[in-house]
mmCIF file of the C-alpha atoms, coordinates in Angstrom:
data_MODEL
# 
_entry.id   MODEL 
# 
loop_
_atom_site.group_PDB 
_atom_site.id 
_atom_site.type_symbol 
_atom_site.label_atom_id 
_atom_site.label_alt_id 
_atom_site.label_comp_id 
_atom_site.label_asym_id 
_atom_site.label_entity_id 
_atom_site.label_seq_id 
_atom_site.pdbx_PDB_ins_code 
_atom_site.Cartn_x 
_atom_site.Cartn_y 
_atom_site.Cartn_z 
_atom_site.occupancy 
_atom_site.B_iso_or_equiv 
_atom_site.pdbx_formal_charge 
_atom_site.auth_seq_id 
_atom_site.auth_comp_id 
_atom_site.auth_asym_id 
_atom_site.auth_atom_id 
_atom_site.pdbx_PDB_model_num 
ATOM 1   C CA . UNK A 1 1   ? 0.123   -9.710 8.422   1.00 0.00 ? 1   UNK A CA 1 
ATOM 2   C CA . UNK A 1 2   ? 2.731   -7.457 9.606   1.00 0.00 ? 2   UNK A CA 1 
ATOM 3   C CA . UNK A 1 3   ? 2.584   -3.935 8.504   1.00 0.00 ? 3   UNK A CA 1 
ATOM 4   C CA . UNK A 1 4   ? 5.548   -1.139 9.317   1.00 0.00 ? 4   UNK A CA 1 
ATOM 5   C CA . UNK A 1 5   ? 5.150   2.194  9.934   1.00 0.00 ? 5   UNK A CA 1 
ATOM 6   C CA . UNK A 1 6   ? 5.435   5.149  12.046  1.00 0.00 ? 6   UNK A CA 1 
ATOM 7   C CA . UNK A 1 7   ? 2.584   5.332  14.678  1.00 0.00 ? 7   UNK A CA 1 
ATOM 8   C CA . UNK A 1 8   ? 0.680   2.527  13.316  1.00 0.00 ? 8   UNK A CA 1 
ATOM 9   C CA . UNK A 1 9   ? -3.345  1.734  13.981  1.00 0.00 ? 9   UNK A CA 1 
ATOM 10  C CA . UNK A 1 10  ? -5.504  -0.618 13.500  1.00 0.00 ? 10  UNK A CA 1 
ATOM 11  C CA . UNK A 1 11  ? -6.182  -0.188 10.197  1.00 0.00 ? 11  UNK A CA 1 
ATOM 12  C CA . UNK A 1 12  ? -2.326  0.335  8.820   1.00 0.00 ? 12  UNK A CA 1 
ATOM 13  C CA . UNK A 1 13  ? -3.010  4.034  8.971   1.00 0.00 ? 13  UNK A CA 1 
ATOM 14  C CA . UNK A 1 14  ? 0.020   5.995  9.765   1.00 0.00 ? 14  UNK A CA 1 
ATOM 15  C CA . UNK A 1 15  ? 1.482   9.743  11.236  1.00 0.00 ? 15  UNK A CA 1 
ATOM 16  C CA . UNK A 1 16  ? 1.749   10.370 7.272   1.00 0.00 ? 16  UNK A CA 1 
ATOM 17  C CA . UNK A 1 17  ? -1.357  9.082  6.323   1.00 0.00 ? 17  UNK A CA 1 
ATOM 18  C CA . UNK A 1 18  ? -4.449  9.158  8.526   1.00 0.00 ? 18  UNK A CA 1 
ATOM 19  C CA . UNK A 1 19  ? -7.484  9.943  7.388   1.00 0.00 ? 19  UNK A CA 1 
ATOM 20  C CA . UNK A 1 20  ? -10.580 7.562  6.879   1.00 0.00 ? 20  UNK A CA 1 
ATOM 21  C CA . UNK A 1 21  ? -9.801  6.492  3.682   1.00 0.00 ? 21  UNK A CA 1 
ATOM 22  C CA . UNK A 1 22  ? -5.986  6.030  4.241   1.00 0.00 ? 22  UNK A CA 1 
ATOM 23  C CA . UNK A 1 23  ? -6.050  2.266  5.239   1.00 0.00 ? 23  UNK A CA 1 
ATOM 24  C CA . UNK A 1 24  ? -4.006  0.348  2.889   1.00 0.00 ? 24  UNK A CA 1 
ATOM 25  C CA . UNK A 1 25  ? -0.386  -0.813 2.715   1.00 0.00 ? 25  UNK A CA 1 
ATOM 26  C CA . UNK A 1 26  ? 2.268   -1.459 0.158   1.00 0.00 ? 26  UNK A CA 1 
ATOM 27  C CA . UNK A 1 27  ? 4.254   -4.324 -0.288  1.00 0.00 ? 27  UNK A CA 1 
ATOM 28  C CA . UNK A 1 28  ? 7.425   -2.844 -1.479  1.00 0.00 ? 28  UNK A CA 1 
ATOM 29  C CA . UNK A 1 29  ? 9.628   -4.887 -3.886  1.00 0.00 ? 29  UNK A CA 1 
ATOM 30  C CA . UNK A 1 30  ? 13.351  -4.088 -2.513  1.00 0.00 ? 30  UNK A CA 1 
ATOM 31  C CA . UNK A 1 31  ? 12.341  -5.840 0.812   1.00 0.00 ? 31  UNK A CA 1 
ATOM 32  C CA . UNK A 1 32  ? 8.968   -8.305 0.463   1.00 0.00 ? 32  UNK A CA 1 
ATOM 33  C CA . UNK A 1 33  ? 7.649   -6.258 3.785   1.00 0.00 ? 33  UNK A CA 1 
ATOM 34  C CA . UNK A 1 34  ? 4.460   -4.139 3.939   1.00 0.00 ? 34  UNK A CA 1 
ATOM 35  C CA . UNK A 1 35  ? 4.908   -0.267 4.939   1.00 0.00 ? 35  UNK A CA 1 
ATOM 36  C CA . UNK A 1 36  ? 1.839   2.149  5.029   1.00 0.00 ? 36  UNK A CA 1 
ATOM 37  C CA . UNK A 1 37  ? 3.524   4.365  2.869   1.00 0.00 ? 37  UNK A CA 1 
ATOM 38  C CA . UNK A 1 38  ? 6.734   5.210  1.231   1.00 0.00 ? 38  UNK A CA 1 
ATOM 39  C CA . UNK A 1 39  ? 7.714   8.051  3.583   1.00 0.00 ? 39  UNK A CA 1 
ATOM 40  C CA . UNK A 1 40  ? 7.490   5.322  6.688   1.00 0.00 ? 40  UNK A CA 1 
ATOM 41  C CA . UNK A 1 41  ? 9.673   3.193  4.342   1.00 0.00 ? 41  UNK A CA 1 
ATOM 42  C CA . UNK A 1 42  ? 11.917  6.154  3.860   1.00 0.00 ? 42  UNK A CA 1 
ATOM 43  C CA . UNK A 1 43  ? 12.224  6.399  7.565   1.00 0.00 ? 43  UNK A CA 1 
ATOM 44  C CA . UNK A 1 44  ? 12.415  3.055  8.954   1.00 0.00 ? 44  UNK A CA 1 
ATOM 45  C CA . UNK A 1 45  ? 13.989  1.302  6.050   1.00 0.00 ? 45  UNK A CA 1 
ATOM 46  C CA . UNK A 1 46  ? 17.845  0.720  5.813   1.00 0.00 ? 46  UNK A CA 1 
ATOM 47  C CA . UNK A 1 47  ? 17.792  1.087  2.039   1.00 0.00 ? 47  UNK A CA 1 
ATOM 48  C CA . UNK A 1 48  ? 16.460  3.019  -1.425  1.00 0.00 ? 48  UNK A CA 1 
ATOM 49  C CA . UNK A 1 49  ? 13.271  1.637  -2.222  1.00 0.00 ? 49  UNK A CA 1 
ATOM 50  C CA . UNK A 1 50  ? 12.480  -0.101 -5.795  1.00 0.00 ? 50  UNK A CA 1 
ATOM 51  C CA . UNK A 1 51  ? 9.499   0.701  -7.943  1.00 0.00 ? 51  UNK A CA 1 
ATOM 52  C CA . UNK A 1 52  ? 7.436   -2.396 -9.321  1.00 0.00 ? 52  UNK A CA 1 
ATOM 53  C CA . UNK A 1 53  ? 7.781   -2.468 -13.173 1.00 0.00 ? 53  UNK A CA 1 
ATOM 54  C CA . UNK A 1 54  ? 4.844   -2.405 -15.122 1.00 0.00 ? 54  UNK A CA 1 
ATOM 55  C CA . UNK A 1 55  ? 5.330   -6.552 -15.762 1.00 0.00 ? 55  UNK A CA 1 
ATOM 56  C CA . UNK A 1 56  ? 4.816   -7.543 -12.321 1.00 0.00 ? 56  UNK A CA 1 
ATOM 57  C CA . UNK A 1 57  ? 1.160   -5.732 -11.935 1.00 0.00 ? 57  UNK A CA 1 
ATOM 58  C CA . UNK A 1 58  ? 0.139   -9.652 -10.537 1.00 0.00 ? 58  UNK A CA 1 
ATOM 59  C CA . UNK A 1 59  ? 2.553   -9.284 -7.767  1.00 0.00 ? 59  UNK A CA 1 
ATOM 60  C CA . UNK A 1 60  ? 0.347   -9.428 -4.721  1.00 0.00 ? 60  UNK A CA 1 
ATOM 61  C CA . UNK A 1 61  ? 1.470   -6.251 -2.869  1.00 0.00 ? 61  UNK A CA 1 
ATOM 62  C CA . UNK A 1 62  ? -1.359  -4.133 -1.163  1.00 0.00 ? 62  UNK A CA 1 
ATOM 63  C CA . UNK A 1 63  ? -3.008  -4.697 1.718   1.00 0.00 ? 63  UNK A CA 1 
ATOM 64  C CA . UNK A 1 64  ? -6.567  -3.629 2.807   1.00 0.00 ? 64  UNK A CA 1 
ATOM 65  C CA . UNK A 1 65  ? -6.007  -2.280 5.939   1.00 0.00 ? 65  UNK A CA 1 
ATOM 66  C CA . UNK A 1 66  ? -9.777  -3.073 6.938   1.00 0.00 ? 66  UNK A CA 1 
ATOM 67  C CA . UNK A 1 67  ? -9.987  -6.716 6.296   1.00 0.00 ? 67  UNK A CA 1 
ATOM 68  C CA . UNK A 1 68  ? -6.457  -7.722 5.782   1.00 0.00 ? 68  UNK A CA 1 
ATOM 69  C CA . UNK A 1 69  ? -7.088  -8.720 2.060   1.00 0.00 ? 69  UNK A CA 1 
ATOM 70  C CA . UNK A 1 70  ? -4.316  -9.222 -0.120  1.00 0.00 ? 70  UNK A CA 1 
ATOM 71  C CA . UNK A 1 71  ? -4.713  -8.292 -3.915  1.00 0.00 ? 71  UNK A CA 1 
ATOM 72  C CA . UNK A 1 72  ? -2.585  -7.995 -6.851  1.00 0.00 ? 72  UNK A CA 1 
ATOM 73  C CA . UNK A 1 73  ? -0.972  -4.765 -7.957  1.00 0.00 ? 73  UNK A CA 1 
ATOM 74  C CA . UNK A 1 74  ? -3.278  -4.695 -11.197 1.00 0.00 ? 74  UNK A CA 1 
ATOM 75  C CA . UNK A 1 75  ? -6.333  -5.633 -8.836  1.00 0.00 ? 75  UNK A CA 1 
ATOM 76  C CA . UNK A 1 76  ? -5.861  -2.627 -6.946  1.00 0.00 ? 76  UNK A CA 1 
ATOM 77  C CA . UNK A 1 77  ? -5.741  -0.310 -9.791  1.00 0.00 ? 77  UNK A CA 1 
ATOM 78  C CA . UNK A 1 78  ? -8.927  -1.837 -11.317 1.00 0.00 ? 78  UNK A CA 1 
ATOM 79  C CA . UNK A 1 79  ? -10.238 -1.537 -8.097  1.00 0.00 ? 79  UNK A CA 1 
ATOM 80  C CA . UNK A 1 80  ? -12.054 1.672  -8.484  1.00 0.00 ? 80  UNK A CA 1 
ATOM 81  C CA . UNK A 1 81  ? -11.161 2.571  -5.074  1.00 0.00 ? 81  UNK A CA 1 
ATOM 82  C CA . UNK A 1 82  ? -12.854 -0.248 -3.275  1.00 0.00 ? 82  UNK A CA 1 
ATOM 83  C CA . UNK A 1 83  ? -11.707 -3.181 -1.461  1.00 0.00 ? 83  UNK A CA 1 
ATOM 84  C CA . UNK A 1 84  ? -13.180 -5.929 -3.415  1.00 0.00 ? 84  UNK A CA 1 
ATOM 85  C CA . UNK A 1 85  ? -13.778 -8.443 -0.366  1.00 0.00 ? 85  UNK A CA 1 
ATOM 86  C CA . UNK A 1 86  ? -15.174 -6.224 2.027   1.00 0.00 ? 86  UNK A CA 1 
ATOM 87  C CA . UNK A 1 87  ? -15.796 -3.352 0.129   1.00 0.00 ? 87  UNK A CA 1 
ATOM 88  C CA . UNK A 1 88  ? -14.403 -0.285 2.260   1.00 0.00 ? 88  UNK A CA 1 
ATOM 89  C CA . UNK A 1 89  ? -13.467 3.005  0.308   1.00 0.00 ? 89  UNK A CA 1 
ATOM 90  C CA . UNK A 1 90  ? -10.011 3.182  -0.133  1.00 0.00 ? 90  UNK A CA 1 
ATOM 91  C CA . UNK A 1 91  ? -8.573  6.729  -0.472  1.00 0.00 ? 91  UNK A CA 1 
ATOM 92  C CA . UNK A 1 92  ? -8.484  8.045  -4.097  1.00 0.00 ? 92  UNK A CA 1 
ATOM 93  C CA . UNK A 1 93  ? -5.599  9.934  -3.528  1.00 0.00 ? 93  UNK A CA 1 
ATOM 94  C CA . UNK A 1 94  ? -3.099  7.648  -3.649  1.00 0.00 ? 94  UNK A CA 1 
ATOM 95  C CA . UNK A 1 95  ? -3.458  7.153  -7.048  1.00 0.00 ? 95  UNK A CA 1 
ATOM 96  C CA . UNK A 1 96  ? -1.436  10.526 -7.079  1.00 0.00 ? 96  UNK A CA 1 
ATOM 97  C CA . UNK A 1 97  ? 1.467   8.207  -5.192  1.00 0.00 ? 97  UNK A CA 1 
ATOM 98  C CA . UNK A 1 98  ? 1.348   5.073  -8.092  1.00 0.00 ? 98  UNK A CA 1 
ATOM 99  C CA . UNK A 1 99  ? 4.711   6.392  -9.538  1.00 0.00 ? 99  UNK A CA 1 
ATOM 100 C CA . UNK A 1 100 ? 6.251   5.855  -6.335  1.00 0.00 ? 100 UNK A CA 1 
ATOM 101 C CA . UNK A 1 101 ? 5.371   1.991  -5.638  1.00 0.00 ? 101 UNK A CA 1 
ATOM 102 C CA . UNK A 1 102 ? 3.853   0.891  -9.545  1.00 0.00 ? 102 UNK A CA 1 
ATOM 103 C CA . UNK A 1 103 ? 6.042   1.608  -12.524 1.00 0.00 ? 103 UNK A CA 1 
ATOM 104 C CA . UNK A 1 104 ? 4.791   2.489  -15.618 1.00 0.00 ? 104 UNK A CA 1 
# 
């Protein structure tokens, strides 16, 4: 799966993002590409980027960074911060970033 981003790892971790936790990637909607966050987007990108609407929470568009599982937007949120194949913390912090990938 390709993943883009700004000083990329292993894991899809990022310059913006690094910590342990920080290890998944966003599909985002105005371009069908994986980013590890929206301010790599912002950077790389050659356009605005589009917010999911609240209707297409079975999109697959996030990306465990650990095991390269794919789930669905609405699996994610239910996910209680927890990949649900491999089962690697994800960071509960980006919940705090929803509004900027997962309309409402």
């Amino acid at each position: 799966m390709i993943v883009k981003g700004l000083d990329l790892d292993t894991h899809t971790r990022c310059r913006h993002y690094a910590t342990q936790r920080d290890f998944i990637a966003i599909k985002f909607k105005c371009c069908d590409t994986y980013f590890a966050c929206f301010e790599c987007h912002e950077e790389i990108a050659d356009h605005p980027s589009l917010v999911w609407n609240k209707e297409e929470r079975n999109t697959t568009a996030v990306l465990c960074g650990s095991c390269s599982h794919q789930l669905t937007i609405q699996e994610y949120m239910d996910s209680k911060n927890y990949c649900p194949k491999c089962h690697s913390a994800f960071n509960p912090g980006c919940q705090n970033h929803y509004f900027l990938y997962f309309g409402s």
